[in-house]
N, C-alpha and C positions, 0 to 999 in steps of 0.2 A: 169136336175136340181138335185144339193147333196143339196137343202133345202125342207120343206115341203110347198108346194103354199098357204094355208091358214096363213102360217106366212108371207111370201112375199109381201111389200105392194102394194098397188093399183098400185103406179105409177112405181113401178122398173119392174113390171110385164106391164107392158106397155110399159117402154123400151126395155125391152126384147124381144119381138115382133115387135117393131120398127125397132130395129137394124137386127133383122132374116130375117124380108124383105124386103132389102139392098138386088138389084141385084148383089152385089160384097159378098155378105157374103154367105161361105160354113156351116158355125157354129156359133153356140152361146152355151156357156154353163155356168150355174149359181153355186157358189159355196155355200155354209151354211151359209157365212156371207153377204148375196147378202142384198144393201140396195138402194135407191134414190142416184143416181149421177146425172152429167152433160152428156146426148147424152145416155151411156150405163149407168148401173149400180156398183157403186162397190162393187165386190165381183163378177167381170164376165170375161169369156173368150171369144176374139169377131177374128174369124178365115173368112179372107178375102182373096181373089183371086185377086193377081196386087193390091189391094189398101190398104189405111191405111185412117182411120179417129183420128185427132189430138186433138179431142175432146175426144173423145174416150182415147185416155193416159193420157188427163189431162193435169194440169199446173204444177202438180211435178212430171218432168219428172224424173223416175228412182229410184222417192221412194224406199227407200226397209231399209232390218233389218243388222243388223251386229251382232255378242257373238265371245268371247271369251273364253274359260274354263282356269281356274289357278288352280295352287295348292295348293292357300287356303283352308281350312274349313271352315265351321262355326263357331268353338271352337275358332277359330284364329281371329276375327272380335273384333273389339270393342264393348264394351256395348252400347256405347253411338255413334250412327252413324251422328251425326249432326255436327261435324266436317268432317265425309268424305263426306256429300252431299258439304259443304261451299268449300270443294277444288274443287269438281270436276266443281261446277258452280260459280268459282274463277277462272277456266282457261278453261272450254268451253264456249263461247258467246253463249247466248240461247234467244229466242223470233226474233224479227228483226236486234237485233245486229250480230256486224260482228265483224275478229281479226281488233288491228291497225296494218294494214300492211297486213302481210301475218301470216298465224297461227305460234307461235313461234316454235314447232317441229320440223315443216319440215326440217329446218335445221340442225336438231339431227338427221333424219333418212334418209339415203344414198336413198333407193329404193324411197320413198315418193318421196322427192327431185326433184329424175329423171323424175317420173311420173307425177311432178307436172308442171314441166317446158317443158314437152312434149306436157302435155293437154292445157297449156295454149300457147303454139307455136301456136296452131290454131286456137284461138281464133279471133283472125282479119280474118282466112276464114270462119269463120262462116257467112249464106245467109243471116240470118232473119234481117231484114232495121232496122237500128239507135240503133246498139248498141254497137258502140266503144262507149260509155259514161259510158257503165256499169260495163268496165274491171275492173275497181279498189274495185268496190262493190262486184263484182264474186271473186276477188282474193283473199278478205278480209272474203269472207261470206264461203269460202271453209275450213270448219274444221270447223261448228256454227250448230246447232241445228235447230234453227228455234221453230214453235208452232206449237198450234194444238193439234195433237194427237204425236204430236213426244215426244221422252223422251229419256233420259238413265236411265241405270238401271243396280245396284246390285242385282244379285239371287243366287238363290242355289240350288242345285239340289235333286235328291233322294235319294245320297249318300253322304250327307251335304259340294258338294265341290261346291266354290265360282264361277260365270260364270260372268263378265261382258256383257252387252245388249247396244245397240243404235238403233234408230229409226231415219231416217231422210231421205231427197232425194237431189234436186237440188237447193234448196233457189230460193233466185230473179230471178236469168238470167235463172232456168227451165221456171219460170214464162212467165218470160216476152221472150223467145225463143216459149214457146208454143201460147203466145196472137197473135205474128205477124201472126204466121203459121195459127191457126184456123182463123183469119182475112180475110188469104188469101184465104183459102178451102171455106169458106162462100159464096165467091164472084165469083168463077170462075164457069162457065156455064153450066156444065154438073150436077153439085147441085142444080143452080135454076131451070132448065130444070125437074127437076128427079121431083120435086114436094116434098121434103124430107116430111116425116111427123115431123119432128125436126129438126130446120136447127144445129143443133149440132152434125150431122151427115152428117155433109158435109165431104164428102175423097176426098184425093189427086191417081190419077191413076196413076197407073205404067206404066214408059217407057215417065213421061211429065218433065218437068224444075222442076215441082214446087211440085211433089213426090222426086225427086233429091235432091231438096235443103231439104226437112222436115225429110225426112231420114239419111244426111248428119249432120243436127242439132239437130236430134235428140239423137243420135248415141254421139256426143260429151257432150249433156246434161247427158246423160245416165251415159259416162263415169265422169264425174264432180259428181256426186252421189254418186258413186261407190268412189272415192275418198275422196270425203269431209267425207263419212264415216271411211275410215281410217285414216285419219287422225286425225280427233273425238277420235276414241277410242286408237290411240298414245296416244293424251295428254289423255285420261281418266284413258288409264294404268300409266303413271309417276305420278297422283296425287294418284290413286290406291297404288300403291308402295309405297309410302312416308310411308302408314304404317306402312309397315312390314318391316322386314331384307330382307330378300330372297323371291320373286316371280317369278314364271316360268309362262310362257305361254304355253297351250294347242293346241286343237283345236280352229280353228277359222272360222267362216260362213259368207259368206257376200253376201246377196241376195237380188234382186230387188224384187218388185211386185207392179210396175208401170212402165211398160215400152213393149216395140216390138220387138219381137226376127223373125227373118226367119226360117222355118223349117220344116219338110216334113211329114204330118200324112196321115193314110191309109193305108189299105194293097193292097199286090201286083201291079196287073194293078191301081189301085183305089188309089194310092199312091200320090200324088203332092205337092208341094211345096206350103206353104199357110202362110200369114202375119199374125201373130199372135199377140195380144194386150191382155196384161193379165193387167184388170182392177182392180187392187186388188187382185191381186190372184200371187203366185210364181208357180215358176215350178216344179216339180213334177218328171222331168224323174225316171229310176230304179236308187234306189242304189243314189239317190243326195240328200243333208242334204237342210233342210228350217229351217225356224223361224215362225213360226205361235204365236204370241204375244195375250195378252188378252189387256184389260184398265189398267191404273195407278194403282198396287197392286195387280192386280188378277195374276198373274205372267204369263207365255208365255211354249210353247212347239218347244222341238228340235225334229223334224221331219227327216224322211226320205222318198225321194219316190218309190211310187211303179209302177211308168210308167204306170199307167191307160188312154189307148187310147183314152176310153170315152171322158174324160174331155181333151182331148189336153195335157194328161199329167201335169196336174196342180191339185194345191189346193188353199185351201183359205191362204189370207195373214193376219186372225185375227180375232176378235173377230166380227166384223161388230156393225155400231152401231143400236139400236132401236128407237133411236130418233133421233130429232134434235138440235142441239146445244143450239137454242133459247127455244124448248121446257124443255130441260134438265134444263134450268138456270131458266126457270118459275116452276117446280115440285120440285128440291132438291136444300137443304140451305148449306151453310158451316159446319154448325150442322151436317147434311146427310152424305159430304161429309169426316170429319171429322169418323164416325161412318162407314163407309166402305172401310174405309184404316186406321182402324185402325193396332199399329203394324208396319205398313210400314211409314220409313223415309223420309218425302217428303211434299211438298207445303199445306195447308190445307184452300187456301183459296178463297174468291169468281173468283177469277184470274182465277180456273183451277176449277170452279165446275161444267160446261160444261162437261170436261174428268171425272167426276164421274164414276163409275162400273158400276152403273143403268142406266146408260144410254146405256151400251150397252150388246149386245146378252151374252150367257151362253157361255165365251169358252168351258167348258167340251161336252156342247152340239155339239158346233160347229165342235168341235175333232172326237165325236162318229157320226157326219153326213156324215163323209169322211174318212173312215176305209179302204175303198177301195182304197186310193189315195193317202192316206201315212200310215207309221207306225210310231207310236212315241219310239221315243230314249232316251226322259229324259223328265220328268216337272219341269218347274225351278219355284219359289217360288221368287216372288219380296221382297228385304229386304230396298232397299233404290230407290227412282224413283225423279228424277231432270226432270223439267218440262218447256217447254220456258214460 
């Protein structure tokens, strides 16, 4: 565990031990933003042999973060940022909305394009039952925000240069790809047999049809993430632009931390090949850049890993929250919310007082809990945050 267990609450610590005695699980390991999930916690790393539990990744398959670095400054910004929040959610669909059609971009950018008409070839092979009805809604919702805790975001770094940020994963069809599959894992015989202590812990086995098909789908949900993320921050850099004269692009990050990677921990003899499900948590190997994000305004951190085998080579993917949504919306007012984003350019009202700061953990804490498992490369400083 990179958290202290007297913060940990009752019940994530319960999942954690749930999920550890899983005859199919070699590992569990808990990162600093570990909280109450569905089956495991998030903020965990759940390392299986032959199996996968679908519960376990969740309904947003493939979550993860995106940044940009430009050549902005700060000096270079406008005073007044409430014209560049009204473009950029002028032309990203944020909350349940989707584009009309397909996201307008795509057809400005060659690579997208290809990659978009490639992911969507497969669409009709996708396993999980009854969702040709959804293709229009998936087509339309790739390049959209969604809610939550998703967001984009204007920062700035230590060296007052400008970074674009996005926050998002799979929309509807992660969703509704992952309900059929855990429907499925529920039902089949070797979960009701096992006696689960959570049927949200029902796994699909390796080497069956029905591991075949959830890897198969999931694997394409992953990549739809992966995408709808760039193409986000396509249109967020041309409404970005409209600013300035001249903007260059830097580096760019784009990372899961919702999703199943295959891959081999251990040493030597002791080495095998193990199903990895990083439940909130990115990866970590040596020498690979992350995004570890805070809440609305408290800004996020550009990582790098440090391949700590401990953890499966992973770290946390954020700030984790301390509460719960409904308790958040019962403890702070708009007022609150208002008073802890102050500064920052962005929604101030009952809609998003849920994603308030106080409602979740210390990122600075959460950073200095995992010193071992990344080193940070830049703090970025949120100046504008667009919210679904």
């Amino acid at each position: 565990m990179w958290a202290h267990p007297h913060e940990v609450e009752h019940d994530a610590q319960t999942q954690l031990r749930n999920a550890a005695a899983l005859p199919w699980v070699a590992g569990v390991r808990a990162m600093p933003d570990i909280h109450t999930g569905y089956g495991v916690p998030v903020g965990s790393v759940v390392a299986m042999r032959q199996a996968v539990s679908p519960s376990a990744v969740g309904v947003d398959i493939g979550c993860g973060m995106m940044a940009v670095k430009t050549n902005i400054t700060l000096t270079d910004l406008p005073d007044d940022l409430g014209p560049m929040r009204a473009a950029i959610e002028g032309t990203v669909p944020v909350g349940r909305a989707g584009n009309d059609g397909t996201a307008p971009v795509i057809k400005n950018e060659q690579k997208i394009q290809s990659d978009f008409d490639t992911l969507f070839s497969g669409f009709r092979d996708l396993r999980a039952s009854n969702l040709s009805g959804l293709e229009g809604r998936a087509l339309s919702q790739c390049g959209s925000l969604g809610s939550g805790n998703h967001f984009i975001e204007v920062t700035v770094d230590g060296d007052d240069i400008v970074w674009l940020m996005l926050h998002s994963g799979s929309r509807n069809i992660g969703k509704e790809i992952a309900d059929r599959h855990i429907a499925t894992a529920k039902a089949l015989s070797h979960n009701i047999e096992a006696d689960l202590p959570d049927a949200d812990l029902a796994v699909f086995l390796g080497g069956t049809p029905e591991m075949d098909d959830y890897v198969h789908d999931l694997y394409w949900a992953q990549d739809f993430a992966m995408l709808n993320r760039r193409i986000m921050m396509a249109t967020v850099k041309r409404a970005f632009a409209s600013f300035f004269d001249a903007v260059t692009w830097q580096r760019e990050i784009n990372c899961h931390h919702n999703y199943v990677s295959i891959e081999s921990h251990g040493q030597g003899a002791d080495r095998e090949e193990l199903v990895i499900t990083r439940k909130g948590a990115i990866s970590a190997q040596s020498g690979q850049y992350g995004l570890i994000p805070g809440s609305m305004g408290t800004g996020s951190f550009v990582v790098k890993g440090l391949g700590n085998p401990a953890s499966y080579c992973s770290a946390s993917h954020g700030a984790g929250r301390k509460m719960s949504r409904a308790k958040a919306k019962k403890l702070f007012s708009v007022e609150d919310l208002a008073a802890q984003t102050a500064g920052v350019e962005c929604r101030k009202d009952q809609g998003v007082v849920d994603e308030i700061p106080g409602a979740y953990k210390d990122l600075n804490e959460v950073i200095k809990a995992q010193m071992d498992l990344v080193e940070v490369e830049a703090r970025l400083t949120t100046l504008l945050c667009v919210k679904g």
